[in-house]
N, C-alpha and C positions, 0 to 999 in steps of 0.2 A: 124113705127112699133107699133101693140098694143101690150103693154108692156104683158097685163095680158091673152092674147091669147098665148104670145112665152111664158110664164109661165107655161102652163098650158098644152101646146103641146107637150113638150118632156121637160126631167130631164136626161140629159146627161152633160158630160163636153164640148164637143160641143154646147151644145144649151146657156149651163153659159158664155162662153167663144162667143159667138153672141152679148148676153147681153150687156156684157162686152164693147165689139166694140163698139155696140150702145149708150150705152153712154158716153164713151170716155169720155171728161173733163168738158161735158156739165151739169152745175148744175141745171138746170131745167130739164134733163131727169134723172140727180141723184135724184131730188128731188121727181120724179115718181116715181122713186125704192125704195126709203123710204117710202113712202109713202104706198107702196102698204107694202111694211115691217111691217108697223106698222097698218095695216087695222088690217078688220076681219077677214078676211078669212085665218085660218092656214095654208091651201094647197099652196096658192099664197105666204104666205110671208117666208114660210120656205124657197121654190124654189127662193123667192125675195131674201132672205138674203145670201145665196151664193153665187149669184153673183153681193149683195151687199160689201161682204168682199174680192171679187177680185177687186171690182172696188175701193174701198180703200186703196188697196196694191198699185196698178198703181197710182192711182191720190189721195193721202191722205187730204189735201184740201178740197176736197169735200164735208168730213165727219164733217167738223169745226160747220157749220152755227144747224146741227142734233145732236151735243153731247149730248146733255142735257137729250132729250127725246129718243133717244136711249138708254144711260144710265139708263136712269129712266124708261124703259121700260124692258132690261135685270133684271131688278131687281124683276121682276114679274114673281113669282115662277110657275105661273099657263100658263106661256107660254112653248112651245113647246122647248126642248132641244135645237132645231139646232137653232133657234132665238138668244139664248144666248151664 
């Protein structure tokens, strides 16, 4: 899957809920989804971070090795609402 293609192609709970699947408990494809979270690009990471916070619900673990800079990223008032 490219990650930033199924982002960018539809914004449904269906398409969050693919994501989701895809990356299951795998933290090198978590780590893509953070990643893309915390890129540049608004459009990508707002649609990243929703189905960055289902895949947290499901697999919490995931989010261990990313706290820091998540955190430290939420704190950044000049980012887009749904990021934080």
């Amino acid at each position: 899957m490219n990650l930033a293609d199924e982002l960018a192609s539809e914004h449904s709970r269906h398409q969050c809920e693919r994501i989701v699947a895809w990356v299951g408990d795998r933290k090198d494809r978590f780590s893509e989804l953070v990643g893309t979270v915390l890129g540049d690009d608004e459009f990508l990471a707002r649609r990243a971070a929703w189905a960055m916070g289902h895949c947290v619900e499901e697999t919490p673990e995931l989010a261990a090795p990313h706290l820091e800079m998540l955190v430290e990223r939420m704190r950044d008032q000049d980012r887009h609402p749904a990021f934080r």
